[in-house]
C-alpha positions in Angstrom: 74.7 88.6 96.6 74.1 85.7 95.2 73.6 81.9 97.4 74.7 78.4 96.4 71.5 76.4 97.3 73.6 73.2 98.2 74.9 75.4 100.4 74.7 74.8 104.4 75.8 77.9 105.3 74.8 81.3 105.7 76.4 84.2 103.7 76.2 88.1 105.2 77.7 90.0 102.3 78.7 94.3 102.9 78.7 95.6 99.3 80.7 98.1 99.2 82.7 98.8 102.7 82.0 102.5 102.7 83.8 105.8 103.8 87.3 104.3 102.7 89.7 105.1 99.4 88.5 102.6 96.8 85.9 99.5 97.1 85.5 96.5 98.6 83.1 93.9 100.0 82.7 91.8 103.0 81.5 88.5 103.3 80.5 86.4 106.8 80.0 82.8 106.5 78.1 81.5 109.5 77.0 77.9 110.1 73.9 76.6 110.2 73.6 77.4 114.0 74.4 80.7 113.4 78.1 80.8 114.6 80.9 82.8 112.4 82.7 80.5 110.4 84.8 82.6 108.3 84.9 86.0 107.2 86.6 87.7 104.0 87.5 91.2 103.1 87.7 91.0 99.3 89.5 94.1 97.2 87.8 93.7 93.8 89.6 95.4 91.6 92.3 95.0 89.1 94.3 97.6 88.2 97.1 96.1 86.6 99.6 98.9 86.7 102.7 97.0 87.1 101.8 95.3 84.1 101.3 97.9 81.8 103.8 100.4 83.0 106.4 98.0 81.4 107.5 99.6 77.8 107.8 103.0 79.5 110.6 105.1 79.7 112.1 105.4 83.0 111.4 108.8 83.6 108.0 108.7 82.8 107.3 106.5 86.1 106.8 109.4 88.7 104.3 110.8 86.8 102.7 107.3 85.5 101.9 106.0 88.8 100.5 109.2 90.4 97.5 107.8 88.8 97.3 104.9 90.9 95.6 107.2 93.3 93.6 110.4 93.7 94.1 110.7 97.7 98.3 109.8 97.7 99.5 110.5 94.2 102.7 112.3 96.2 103.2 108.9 98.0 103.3 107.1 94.6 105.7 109.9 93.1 108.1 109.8 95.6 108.6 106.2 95.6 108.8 106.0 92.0 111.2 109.4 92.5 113.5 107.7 94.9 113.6 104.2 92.6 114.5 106.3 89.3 117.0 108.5 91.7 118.8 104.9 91.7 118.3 104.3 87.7 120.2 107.6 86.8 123.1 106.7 89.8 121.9 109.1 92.7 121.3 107.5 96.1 118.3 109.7 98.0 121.0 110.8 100.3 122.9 112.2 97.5 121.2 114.3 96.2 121.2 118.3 96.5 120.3 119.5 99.8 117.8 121.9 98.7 116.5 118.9 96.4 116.2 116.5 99.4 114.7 118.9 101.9 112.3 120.1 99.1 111.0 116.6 98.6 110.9 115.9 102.5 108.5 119.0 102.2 106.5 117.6 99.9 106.7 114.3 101.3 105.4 115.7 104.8 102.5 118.1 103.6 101.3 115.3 102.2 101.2 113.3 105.4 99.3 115.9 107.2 96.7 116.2 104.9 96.1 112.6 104.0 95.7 112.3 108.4 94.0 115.3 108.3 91.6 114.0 105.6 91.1 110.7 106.9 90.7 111.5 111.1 88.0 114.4 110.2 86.0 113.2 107.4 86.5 109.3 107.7 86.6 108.5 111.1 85.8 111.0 113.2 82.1 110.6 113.3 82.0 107.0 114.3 84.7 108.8 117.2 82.1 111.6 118.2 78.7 109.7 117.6 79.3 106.6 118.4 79.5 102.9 116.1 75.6 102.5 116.9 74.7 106.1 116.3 72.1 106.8 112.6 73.6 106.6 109.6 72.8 110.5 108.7 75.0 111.2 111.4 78.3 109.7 110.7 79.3 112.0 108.1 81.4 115.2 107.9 78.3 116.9 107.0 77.0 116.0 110.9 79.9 116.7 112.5 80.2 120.3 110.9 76.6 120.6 112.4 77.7 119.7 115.7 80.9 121.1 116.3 81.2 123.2 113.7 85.1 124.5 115.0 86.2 121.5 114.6 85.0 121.0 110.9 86.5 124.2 110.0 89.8 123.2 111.5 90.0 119.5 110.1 88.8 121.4 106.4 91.9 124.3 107.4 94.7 121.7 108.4 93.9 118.9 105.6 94.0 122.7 102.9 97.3 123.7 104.2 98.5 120.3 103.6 97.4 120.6 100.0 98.5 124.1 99.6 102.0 122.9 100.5 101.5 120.5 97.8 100.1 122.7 95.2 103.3 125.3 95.7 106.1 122.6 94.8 104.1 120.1 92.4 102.5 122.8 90.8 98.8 121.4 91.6 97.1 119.8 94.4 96.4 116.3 92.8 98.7 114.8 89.9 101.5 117.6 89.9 105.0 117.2 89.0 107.8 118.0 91.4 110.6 115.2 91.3 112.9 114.7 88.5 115.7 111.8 87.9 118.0 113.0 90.2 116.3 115.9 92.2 114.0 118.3 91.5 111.6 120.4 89.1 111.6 123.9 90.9 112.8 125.6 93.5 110.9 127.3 96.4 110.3 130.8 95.9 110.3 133.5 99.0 106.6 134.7 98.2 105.5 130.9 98.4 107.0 130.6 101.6 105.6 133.3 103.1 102.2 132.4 102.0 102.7 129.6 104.8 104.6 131.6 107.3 102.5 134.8 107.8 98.8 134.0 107.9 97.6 136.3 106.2 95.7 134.2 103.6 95.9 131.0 105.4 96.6 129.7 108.8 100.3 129.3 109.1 102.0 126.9 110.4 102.3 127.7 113.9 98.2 127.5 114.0 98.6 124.1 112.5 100.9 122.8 115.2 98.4 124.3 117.9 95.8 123.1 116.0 96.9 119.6 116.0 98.1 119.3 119.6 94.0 120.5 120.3 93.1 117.6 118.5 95.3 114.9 120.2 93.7 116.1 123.5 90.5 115.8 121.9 91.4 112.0 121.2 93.1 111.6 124.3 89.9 112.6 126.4 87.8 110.4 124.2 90.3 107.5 124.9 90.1 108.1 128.8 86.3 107.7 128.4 86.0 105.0 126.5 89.2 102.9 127.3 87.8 99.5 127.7 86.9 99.8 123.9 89.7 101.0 122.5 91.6 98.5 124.3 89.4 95.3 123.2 87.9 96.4 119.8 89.6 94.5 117.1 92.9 93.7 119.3 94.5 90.8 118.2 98.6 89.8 118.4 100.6 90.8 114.9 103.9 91.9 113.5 104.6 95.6 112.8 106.6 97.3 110.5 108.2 100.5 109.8 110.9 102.6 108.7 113.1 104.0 111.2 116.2 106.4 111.2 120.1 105.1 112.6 119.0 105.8 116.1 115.6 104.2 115.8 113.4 107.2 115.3 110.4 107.6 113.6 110.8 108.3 109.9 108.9 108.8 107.2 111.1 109.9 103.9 114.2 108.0 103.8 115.8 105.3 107.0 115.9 101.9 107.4 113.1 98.8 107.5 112.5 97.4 111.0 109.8 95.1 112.0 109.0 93.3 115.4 106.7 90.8 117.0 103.4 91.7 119.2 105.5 91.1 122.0 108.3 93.5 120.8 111.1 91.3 119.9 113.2 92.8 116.3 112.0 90.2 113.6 113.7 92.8 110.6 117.0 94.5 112.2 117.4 98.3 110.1 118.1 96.6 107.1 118.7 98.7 104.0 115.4 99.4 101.7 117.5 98.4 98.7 117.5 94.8 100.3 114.0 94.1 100.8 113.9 91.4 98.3 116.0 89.0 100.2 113.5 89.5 103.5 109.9 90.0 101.7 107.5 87.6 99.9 103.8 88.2 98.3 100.9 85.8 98.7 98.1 85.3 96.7 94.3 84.3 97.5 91.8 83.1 95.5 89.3 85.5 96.4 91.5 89.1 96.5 93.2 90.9 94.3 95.5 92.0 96.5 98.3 90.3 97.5 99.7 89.4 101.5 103.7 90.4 102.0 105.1 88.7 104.6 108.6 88.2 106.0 110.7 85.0 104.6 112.2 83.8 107.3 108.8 83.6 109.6 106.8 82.4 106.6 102.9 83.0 105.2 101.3 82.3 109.0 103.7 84.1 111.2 105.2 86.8 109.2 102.8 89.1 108.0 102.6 92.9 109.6 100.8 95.7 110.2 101.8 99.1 108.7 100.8 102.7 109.4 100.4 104.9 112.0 100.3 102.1 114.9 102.9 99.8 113.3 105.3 103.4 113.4 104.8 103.7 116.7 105.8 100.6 118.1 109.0 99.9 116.1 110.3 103.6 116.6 112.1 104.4 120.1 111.2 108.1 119.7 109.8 110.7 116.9 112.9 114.0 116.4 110.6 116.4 116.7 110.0 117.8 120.6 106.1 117.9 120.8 105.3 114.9 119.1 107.8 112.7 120.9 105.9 114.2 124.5 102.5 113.3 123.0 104.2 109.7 121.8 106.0 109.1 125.7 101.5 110.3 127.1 100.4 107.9 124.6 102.5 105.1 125.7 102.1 105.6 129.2 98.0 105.5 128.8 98.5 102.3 126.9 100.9 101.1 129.5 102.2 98.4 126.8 105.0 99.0 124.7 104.0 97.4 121.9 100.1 98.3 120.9 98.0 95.9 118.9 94.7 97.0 119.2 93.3 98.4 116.1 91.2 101.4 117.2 94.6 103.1 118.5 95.7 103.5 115.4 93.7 106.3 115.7 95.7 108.3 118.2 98.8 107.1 116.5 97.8 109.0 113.4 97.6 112.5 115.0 101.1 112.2 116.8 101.8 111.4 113.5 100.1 114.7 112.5 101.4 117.0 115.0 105.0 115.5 113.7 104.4 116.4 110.2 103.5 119.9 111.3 106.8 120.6 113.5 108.6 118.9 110.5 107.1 121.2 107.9 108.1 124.4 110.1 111.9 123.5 110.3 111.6 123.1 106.6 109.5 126.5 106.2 112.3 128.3 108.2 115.3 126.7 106.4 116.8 128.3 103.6 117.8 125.9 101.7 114.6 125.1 100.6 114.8 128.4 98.3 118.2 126.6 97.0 118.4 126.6 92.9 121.3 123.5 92.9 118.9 120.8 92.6 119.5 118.0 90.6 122.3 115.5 90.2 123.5 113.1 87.7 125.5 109.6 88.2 126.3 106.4 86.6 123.1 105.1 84.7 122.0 101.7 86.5 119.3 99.2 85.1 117.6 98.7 88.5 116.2 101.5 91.3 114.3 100.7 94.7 112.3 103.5 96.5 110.6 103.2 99.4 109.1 105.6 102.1 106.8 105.4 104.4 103.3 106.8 102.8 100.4 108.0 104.9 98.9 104.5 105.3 102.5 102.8 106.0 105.9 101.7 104.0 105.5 101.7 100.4 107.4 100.0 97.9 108.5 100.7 93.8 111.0 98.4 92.4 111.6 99.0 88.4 114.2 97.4 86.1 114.9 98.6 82.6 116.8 97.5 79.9 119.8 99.3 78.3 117.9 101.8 76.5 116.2 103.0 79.9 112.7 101.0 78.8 110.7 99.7 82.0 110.8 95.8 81.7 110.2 94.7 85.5 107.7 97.0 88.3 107.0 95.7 91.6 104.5 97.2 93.6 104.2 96.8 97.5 101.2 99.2 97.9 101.1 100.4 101.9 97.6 98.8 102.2 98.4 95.4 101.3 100.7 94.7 104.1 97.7 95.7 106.1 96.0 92.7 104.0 96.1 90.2 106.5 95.2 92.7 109.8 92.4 94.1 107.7 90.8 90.3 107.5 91.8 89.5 110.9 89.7 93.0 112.3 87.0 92.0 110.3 86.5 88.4 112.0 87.6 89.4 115.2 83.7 91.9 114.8 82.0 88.7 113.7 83.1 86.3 116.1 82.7 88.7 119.2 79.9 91.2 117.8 77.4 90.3 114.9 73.9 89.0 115.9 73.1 85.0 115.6 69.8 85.9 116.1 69.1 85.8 112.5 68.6 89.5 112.4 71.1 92.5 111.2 71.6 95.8 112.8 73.2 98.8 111.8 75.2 98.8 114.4 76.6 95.9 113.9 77.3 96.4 110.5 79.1 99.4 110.6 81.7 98.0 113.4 83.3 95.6 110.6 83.5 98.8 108.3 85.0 100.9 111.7 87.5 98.0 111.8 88.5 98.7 108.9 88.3 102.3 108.5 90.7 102.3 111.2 93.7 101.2 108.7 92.7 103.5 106.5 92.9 101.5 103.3 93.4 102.8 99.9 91.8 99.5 98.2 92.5 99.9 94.6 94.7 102.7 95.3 92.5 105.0 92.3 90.7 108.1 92.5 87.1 107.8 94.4 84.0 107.1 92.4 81.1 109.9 92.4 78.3 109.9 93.7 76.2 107.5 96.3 77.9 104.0 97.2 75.1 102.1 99.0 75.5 99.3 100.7 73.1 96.2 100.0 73.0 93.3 102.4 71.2 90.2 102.2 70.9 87.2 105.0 70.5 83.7 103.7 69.8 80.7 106.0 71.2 77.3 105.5 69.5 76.0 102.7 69.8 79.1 100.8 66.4 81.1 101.7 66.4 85.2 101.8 65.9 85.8 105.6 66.6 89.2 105.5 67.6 92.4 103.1 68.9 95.9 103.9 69.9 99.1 101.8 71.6 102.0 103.6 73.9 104.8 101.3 77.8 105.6 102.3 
């Protein structure tokens, strides 16, 4: 880290935030009595993939922007699926039914094992151990040497996930399943029952009992340490979501709805094919990513949270029996109906998980998932809009292309940059109401900005992870710029 010397203030840098998708840093500027100032969550990376995905042809953008991401390439195909659905003149409800419910599928195994991933091997030991608890314990590793059942059923639940995956994509990570219009391949009776019997795998009936284990897991943890979840990073915001034509939770294909922190509709169901007129991006100086935010409420009011906890609140109820009964437990513990404290977002996730499961076994049982009508052709267009609602919230692809199908225009709304603005405000709510003025820095302390925001989830740069050790180097400068205090510890 490196200190201005004119400088009157002091600098606490966290190089890299660890145990998240991607890289980042945090800096805390305090005073020169020691009290929080300002705090920044910087994404330092550049990708640049709306840039140089221009020149393409249009069919090539499914499998382009899969590599935008190692841990949600099917969130990224989708999105780009649904978007060139639009560029050969198929709406995503048009399309075959064996091609929709085949990409809802997909769509949903992904879900569960992106939550599956993320609740056993990111978050969960700061859960279990506690924020304050040794470094060498807040790992996977750990947690299989504690409650070793668990391990193996977090490992189980996030592999079925895949496996669903791996069976219509053709591989777990960068696979190819959509096609303008519908679909690559069909679902074949032996891949079915791979899921459906148990015989080489948990089916899915294990899954759903599985994940219903785990919410009461994280429903007794809540009842025990309530006072935290309800104060830890809490702070008012906007949420958004996509929600189906009576308001229920959905994930694939519905309508955009955000509201206030109080509960009030901000975005009514407005179409996904409109979002231009109700959506702006911000810029920063010090981010690479950019701040959405709502028109009409402007930069300062209108920004929102996404994911898990933002789906909750705008939904009135999830279509699937189990997970709406965990959703109406989960409200009543709250006792608000809309939630805005961070750590929630937690419990959100596996209702979310349990969904996904009960989702994937209609599907499973439904036979028009072994269909062989599967794509569709319509009137060529020269612009296509896809969103869904990825793992960490609403995602967005918007190409245009010229008459010769070439890309010439690609937004990107990337789920985790809605969650731009909540992701800075978690991180100086911690510094304001946790880190030391003493001059000194604790573990502890460090790691709560990082839980903050773990707790979102973020896919930073939205790439595949980098090997090996990320360690995280922090340094403490005074006032006029002298080294008080340094400290190493590995992700």
């Amino acid at each position: 880290m490196m200190s201005d010397t004119k400088s009157i203030k002091k600098k606490i840098t966290i190089d890299p935030v660890t145990r998240v998708e991607g890289h980042g840093r945090v800096t805390i500027h305090l005073d020169e009595y020691g009290k929080v100032e300002d705090s920044f969550f910087h994404i330092v990376e550049f990708r640049g993939f709306e840039r140089f995905i221009q020149g393409h042809p249009y069919w090539e953008a499914p499998v382009l922007v899969q590599r935008l991401c190692g841990i949600c390439p099917v969130s990224h195909h989708l999105a780009a699926a649904k978007a060139i659905d639009q560029l050969v003149g198929i709406d995503p409800r048009d399309l075959t039914r064996s091609a929709h419910k085949l990409r809802k599928l997909l769509h949903y195994g992904q879900v569960f094992q992106s939550h599956a991933l993320h609740f056993f091997y990111l978050a969960s030991p700061d859960l279990l151990f506690g924020m304050d608890a040794p470094v060498e314990k807040r790992n996977v590793i750990a947690l299989a040497i504690e409650n070793r059942e668990l391990a193996r059923k977090g490992i189980l639940m996030r592999k079925f996930g895949q496996e669903i995956i791996r069976a219509i994509a053709g591989k777990k990570i960068h696979g190819v399943a959509a096609v303008p219009g519908g679909m690559h391949k069909t679902f074949e009776p032996a891949e079915r029952e791979y899921f459906l019997d148990g015989k080489e795998l948990p089916n899915i009936e294990t899954m759903i009992q599985w994940a219903l284990e785990v919410i009461a897991l994280m429903k007794d943890y809540s009842e025990k340490h309530r006072s935290l979840l309800d104060s830890f990073a809490a702070f008012p915001s906007g949420h958004l979501g996509m929600v189906g034509e009576q308001g229920n939770l959905e994930l694939y294909d519905g309508k955009l709805r955000a509201i206030d922190a109080d509960g009030k509709i901000t975005l009514p169901d407005v179409s996904t094919n409109d979002y231009q007129r109700y959506f702006q991006e911000g810029v920063e100086r010090w981010s690479y990513m950019k701040f959405p935010y709502l028109k009409e409420l402007g930069r300062e009011q209108g920004w929102n949270r996404v994911g898990p906890l933002a789906r909750l609140n705008v939904c009135t109820t999830i279509p699937t029996p189990l997970a709406e009964q965990e959703r109406r437990a989960y409200v009543d513990f709250t006792g608000k109906r809309v939630n805005n404290s961070t750590l929630y977002s937690h419990w959100a996730r596996l209702i979310e998980l349990l969904h996904c499961a009960e989702v994937m076994n209609e599907l499973l049982h439904d036979p028009d998932i072994l269909g062989t009508d599967l794509v569709r052709e319509g009137k060529p267009r020269l612009e296509g809009i896809g969103i869904i609602e990825a793992p960490r919230g609403t995602l967005t692809h918007h190409y245009q292309v010229d008459e010769k199908g070439k890309i010439t225009r690609c937004n990107l709304i990337v789920s985790t940059t809605h969650n731009n603005e909540a992701m800075n405000r978690a991180v100086r709510w911690v510094a304001n109401n946790v880190i030391s003025q003493k001059g000194t820095i604790t573990e502890g302390m460090l790691n709560q900005v990082e839980v903050a925001i773990r707790a979102y989830d973020p896919c930073l740069s939205c790439a595949t992870q980098a090997l090996g050790q990320m360690p995280l180097h922090v340094e403490l400068f005074d006032h006029r710029g002298r080294l008080l205090e340094e400290r190493y510890k590995n992700g």
